[in-house]
N, CA, C and O atoms as a printed pandas DataFrame, in Angstrom:
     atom_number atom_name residue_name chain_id  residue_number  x_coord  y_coord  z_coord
0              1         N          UNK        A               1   18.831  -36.843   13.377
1              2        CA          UNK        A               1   17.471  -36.355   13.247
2              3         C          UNK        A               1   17.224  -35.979   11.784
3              4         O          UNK        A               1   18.113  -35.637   11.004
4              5         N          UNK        A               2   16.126  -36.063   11.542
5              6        CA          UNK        A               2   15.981  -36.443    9.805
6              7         C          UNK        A               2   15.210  -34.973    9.652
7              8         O          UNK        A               2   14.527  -34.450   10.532
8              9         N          UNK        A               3   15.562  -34.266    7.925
9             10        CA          UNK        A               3   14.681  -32.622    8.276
10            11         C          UNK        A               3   13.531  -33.796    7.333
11            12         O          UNK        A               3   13.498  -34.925    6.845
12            13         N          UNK        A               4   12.492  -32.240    7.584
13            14        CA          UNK        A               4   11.311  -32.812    6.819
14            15         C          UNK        A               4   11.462  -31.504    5.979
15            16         O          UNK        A               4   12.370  -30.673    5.994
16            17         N          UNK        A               5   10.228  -31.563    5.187
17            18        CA          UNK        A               5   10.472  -30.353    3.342
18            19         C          UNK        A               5    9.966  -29.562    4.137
19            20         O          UNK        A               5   10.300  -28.444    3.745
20            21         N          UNK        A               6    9.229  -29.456    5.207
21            22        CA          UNK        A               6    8.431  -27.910    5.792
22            23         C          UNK        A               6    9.829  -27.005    5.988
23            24         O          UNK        A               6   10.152  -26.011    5.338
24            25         N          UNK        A               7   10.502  -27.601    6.995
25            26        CA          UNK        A               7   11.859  -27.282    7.468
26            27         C          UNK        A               7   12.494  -26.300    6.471
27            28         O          UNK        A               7   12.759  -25.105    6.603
28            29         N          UNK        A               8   12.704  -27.342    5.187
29            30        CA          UNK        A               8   13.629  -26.678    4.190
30            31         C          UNK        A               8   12.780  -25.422    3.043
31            32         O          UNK        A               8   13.311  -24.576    2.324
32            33         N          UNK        A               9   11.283  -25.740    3.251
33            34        CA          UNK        A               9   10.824  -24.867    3.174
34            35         C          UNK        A               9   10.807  -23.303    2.956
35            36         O          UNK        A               9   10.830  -22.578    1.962
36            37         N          UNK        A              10   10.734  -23.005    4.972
37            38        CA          UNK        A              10   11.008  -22.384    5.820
38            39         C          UNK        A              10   12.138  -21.653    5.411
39            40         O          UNK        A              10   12.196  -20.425    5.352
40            41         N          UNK        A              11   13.394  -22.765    5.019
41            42        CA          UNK        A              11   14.272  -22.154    5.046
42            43         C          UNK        A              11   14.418  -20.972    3.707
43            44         O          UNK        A              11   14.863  -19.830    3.588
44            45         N          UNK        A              12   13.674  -22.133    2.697
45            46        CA          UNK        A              12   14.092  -21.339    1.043
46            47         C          UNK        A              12   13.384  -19.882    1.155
47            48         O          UNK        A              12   13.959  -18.937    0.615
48            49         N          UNK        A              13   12.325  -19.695    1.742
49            50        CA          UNK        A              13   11.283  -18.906    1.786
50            51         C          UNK        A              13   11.500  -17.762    2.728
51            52         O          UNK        A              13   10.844  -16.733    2.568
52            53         N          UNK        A              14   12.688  -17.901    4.050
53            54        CA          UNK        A              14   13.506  -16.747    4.590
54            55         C          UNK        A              14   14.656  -16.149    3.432
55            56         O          UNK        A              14   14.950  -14.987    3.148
56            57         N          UNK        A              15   15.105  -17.299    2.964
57            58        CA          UNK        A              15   16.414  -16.928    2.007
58            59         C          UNK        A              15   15.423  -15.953    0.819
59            60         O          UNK        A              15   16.156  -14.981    0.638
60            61         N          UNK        A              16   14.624  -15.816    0.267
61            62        CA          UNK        A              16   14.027  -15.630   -0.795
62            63         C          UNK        A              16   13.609  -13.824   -0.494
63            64         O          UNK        A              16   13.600  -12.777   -1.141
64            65         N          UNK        A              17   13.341  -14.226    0.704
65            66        CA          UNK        A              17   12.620  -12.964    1.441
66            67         C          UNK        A              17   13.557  -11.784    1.951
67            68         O          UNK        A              17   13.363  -10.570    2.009
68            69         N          UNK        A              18   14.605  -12.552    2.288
69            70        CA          UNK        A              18   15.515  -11.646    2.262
70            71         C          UNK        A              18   16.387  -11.325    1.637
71            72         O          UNK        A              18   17.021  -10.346    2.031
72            73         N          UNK        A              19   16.786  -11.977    0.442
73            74        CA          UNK        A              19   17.442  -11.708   -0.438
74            75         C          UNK        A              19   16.540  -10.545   -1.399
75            76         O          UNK        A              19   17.203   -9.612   -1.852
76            77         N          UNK        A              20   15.276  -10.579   -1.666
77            78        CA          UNK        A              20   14.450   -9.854   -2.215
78            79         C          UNK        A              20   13.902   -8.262   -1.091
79            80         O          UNK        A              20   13.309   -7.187   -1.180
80            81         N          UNK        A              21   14.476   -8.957   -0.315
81            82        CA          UNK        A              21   13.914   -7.298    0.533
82            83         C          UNK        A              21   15.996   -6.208    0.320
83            84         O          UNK        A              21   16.037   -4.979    0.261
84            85         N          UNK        A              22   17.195   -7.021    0.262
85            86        CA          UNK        A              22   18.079   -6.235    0.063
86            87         C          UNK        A              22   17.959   -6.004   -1.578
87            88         O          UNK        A              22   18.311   -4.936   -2.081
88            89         N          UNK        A              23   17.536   -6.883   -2.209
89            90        CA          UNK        A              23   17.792   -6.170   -3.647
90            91         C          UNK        A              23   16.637   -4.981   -4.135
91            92         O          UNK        A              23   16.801   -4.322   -5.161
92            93         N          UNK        A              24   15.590   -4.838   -3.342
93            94        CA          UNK        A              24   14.399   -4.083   -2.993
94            95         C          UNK        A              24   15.191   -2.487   -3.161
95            96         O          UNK        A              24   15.020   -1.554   -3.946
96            97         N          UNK        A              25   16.155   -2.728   -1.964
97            98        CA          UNK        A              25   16.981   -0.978   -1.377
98            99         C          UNK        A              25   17.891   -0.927   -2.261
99           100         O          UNK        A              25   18.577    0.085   -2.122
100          101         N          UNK        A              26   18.296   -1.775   -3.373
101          102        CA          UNK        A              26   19.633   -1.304   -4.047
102          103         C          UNK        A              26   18.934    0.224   -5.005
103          104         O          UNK        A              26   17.733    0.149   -5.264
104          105         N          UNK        A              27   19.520    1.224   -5.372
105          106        CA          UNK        A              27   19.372    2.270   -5.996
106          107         C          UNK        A              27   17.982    3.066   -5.387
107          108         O          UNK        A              27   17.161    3.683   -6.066
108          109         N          UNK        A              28   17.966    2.879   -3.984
109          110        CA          UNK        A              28   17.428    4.241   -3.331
110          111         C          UNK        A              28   18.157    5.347   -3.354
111          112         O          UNK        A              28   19.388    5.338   -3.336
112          113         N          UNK        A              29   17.278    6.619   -3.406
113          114        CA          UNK        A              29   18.187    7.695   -3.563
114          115         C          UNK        A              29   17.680    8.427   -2.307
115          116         O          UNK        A              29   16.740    7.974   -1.654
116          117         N          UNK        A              30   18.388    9.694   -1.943
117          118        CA          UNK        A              30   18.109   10.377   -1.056
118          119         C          UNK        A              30   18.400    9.858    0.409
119          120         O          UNK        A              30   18.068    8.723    0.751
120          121         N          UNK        A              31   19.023   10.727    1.243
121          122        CA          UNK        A              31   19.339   10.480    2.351
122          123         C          UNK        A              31   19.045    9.535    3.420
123          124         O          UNK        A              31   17.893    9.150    3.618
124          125         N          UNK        A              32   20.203    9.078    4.237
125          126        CA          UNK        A              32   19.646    7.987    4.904
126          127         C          UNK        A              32   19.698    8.430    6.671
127          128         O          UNK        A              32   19.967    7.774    7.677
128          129         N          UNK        A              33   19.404    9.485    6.503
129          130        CA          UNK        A              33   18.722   10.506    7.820
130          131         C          UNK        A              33   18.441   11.674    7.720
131          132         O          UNK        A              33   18.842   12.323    6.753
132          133         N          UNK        A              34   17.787   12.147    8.564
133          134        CA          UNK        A              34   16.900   12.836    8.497
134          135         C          UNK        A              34   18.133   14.047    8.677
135          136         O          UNK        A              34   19.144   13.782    9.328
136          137         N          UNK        A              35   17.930   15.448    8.006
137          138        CA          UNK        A              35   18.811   16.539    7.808
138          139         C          UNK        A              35   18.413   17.240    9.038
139          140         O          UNK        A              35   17.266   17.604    9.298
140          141         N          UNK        A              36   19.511   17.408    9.813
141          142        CA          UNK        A              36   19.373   18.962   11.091
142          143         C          UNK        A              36   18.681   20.198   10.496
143          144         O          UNK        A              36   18.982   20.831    9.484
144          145         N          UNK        A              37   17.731   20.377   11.329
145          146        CA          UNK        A              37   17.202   22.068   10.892
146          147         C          UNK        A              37   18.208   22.547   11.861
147          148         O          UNK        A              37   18.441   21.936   12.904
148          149         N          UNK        A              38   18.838   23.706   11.499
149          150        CA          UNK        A              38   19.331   24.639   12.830
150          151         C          UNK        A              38   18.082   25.192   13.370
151          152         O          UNK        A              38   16.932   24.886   13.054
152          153         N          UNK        A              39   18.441   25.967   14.146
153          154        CA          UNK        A              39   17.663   26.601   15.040
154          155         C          UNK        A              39   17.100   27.885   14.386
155          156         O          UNK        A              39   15.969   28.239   14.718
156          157         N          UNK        A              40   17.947   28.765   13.291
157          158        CA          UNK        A              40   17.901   29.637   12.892
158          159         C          UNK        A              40   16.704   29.459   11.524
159          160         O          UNK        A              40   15.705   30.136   11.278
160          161         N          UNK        A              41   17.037   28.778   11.111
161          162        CA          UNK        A              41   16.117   27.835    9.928
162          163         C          UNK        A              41   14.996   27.943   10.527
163          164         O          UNK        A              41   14.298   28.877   10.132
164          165         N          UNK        A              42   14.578   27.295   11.360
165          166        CA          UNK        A              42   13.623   27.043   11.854
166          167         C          UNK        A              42   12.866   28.259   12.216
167          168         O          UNK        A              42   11.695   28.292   11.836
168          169         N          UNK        A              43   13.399   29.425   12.987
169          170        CA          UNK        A              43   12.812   30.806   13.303
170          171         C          UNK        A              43   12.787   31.767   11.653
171          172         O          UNK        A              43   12.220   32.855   11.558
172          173         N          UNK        A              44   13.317   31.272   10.803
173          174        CA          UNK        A              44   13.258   32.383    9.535
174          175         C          UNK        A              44   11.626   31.724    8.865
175          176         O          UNK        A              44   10.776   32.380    8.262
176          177         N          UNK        A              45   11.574   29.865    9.310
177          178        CA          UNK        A              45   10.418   29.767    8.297
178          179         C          UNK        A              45    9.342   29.486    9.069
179          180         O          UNK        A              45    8.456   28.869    8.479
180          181         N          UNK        A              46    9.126   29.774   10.314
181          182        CA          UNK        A              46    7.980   30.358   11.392
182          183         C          UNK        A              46    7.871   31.573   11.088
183          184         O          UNK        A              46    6.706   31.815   10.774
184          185         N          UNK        A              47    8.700   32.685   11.015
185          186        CA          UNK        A              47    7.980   33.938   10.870
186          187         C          UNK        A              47    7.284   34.330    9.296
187          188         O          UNK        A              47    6.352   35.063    8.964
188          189         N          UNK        A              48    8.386   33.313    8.417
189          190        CA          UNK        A              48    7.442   33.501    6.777
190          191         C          UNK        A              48    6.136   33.282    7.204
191          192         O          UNK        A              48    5.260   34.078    6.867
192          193         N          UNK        A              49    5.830   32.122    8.039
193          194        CA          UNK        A              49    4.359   31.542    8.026
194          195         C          UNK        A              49    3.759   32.658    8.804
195          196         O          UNK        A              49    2.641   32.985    8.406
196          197         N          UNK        A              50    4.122   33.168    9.581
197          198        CA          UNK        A              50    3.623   34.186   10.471
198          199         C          UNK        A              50    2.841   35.431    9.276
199          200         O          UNK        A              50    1.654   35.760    9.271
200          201         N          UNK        A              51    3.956   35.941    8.332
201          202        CA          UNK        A              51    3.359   36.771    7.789
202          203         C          UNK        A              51    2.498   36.587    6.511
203          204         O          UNK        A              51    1.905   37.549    6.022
């Protein structure tokens, strides 16, 4: 079965896309989840807001 240029296209244009979306994230900074509030945290900066 013979490709046609759409095909290879397709293909250059995934390769391109994703090669450009990982070099995108190289030298992000800052965490890669989200930080636990304790519980306690959480009740010290409800009552700041409180007062």
């Amino acid at each position: 079965m013979k490709s046609c240029w759409a095909q290879y296209l397709l293909c250059w244009v995934i390769a391109v896309l994703g090669a450009g979306s990982m070099l995108s994230a190289c030298g992000q900074k800052g965490a890669l989840v989200k930080p636990v509030v304790s519980t306690e945290t959480a009740d010290s900066a409800k009552h700041k807001k409180e007062q």
